[in-house]
KOLVEXBA-858859 format. One record per residue (C-alpha): residue in one letter; x, z negated, y negated. Coordinates in pm, whole numbers, padded with zeros to 5 digits, always signed. Example, Ala and Ser with C-alpha at 12.3 -4.5 7.8 and 13.67 -1.06 7.14 Angstrom:
<sites>
A+01230-00780+00450;S+01367-00714+00106;
</sites>
This chain:
<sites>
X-02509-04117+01215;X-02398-04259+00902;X-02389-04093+00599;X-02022-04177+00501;X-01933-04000+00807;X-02135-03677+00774;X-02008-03683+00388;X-01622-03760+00552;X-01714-03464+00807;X-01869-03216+00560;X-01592-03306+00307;X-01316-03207+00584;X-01486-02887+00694;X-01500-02789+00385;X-01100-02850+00267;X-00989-02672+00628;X-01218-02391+00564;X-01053-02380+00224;X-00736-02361+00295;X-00806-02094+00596;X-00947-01871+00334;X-00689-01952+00079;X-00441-01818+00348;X-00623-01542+00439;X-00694-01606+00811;X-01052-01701+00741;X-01229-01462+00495;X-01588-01265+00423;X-01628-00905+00520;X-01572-00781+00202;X-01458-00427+00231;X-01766-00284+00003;X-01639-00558-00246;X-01483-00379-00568;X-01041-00525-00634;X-00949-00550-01019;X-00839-00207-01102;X-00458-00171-01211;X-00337-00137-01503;X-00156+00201-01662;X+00221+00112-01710;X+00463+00384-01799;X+00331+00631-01681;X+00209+00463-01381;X-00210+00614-01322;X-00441+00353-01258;X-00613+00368-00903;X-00951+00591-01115;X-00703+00790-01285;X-00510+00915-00984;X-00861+00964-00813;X-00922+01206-01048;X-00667+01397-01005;X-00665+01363-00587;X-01016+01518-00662;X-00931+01835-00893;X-00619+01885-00627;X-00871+01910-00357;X-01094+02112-00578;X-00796+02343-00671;X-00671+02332-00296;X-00895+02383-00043;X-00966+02657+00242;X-01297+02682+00414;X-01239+02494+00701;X-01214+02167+00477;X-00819+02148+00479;X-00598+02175+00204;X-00353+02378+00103;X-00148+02401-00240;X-00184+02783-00369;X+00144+03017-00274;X+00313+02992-00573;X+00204+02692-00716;X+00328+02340-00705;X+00461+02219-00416;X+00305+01894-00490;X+00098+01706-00267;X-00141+01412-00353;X-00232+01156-00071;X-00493+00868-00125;X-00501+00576+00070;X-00765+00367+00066;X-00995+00100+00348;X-00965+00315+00608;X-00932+00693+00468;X-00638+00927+00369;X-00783+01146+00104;X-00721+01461+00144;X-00813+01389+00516;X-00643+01742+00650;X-00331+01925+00470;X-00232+02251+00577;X+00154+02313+00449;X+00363+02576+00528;X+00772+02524+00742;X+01077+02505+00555;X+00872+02422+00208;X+00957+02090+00030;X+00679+01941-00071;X+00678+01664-00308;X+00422+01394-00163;X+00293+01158-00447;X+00094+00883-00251;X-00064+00584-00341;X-00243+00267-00233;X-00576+00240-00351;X-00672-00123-00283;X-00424-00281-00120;X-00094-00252+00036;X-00057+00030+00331;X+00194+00243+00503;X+00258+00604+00558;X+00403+00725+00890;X+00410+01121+00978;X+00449+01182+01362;X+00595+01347+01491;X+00853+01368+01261;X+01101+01128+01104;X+00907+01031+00828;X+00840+00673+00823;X+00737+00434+00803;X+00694+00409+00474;X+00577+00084+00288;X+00318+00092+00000;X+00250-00111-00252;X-00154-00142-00420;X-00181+00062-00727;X+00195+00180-00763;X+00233+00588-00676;X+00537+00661-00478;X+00705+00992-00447;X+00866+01137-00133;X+00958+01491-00055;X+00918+01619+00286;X+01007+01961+00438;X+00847+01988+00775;X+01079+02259+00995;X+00828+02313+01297;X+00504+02489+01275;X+00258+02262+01433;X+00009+02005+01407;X+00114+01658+01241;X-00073+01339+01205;X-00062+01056+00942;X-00102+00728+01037;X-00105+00398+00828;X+00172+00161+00907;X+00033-00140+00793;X-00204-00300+00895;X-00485-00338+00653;X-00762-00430+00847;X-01043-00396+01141;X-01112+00033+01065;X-00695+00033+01033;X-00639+00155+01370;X-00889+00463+01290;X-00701+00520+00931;X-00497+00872+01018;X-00511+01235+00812;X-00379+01549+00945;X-00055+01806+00872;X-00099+02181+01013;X+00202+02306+00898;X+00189+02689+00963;
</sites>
């Protein structure tokens, strides 16, 4: 073959696999591959910051069987991390007829919250913004989470779990 038509051929591989990736229909597996952190506005935690304090809530929180559960008499808040494929806390244990006052975020990038059965959701998230949501679950019983959007290959798998006692 000639080379102005391996040159011609490389050149158009290259622009189509360009503008795949560009669109996002043709990218790396890249999961382990660290976003740009956001940035603290109003208010607003960055991703590490509200990390942080998903960790000490957990630390603060939790029974021996790995759940969680915010202290009688404490706040009724509730912090929910989602990130590539994980809800962090993974298990919640809440009591009926409590409102609890869910501050979730988006880790990396956008997701969804939907609790089931129940008629909470869905509910759309945006990367690095905390939204706030209270829910009052009525029945005792066993809840799951499940992410609404989808966010990639594990996102099927991406669920946490409400005993609500």
């Amino acid at each position: 073959m000639n080379s102005l038509y391996l040159n011609r051929r490389t050149f158009l591989a290259s622009l189509g696999a360009g503008m795949l990736g560009a669109s996002g229909l043709l990218s790396a597996d890249d999961n382990d591959a660290p976003l740009p952190e956001p940035v603290s506005v109003e208010g607003t935690p960055t991703v590490l910051e509200f990390e942080a304090r998903v960790k000490k809530f957990i630390e603060q929180n939790s029974l021996e069987d790995g759940s969680v559960q915010p202290k009688a008499g404490a706040s009724t808040d509730v912090l929910l991390l989602l990130k590539r494929f994980t809800f962090t806390p993974a298990s919640l244990e809440l009591k009926k007829n409590v409102a609890y006052r869910f501050q979730i975020m988006a880790g990396d990038i956008p997701h969804g919250v939907w609790i089931k059965p129940s008629e909470y959701g869905p509910i759309s998230l945006t990367a690095g913004e905390v939204l706030e949501r209270s829910f009052t679950f009525r029945k005792p019983g066993r809840y799951f989470i499940f992410c609404s959007t989808y966010c990639g290959p594990g996102h099927d798998k991406m669920r946490a779990q409400v005993q609500v006692v």
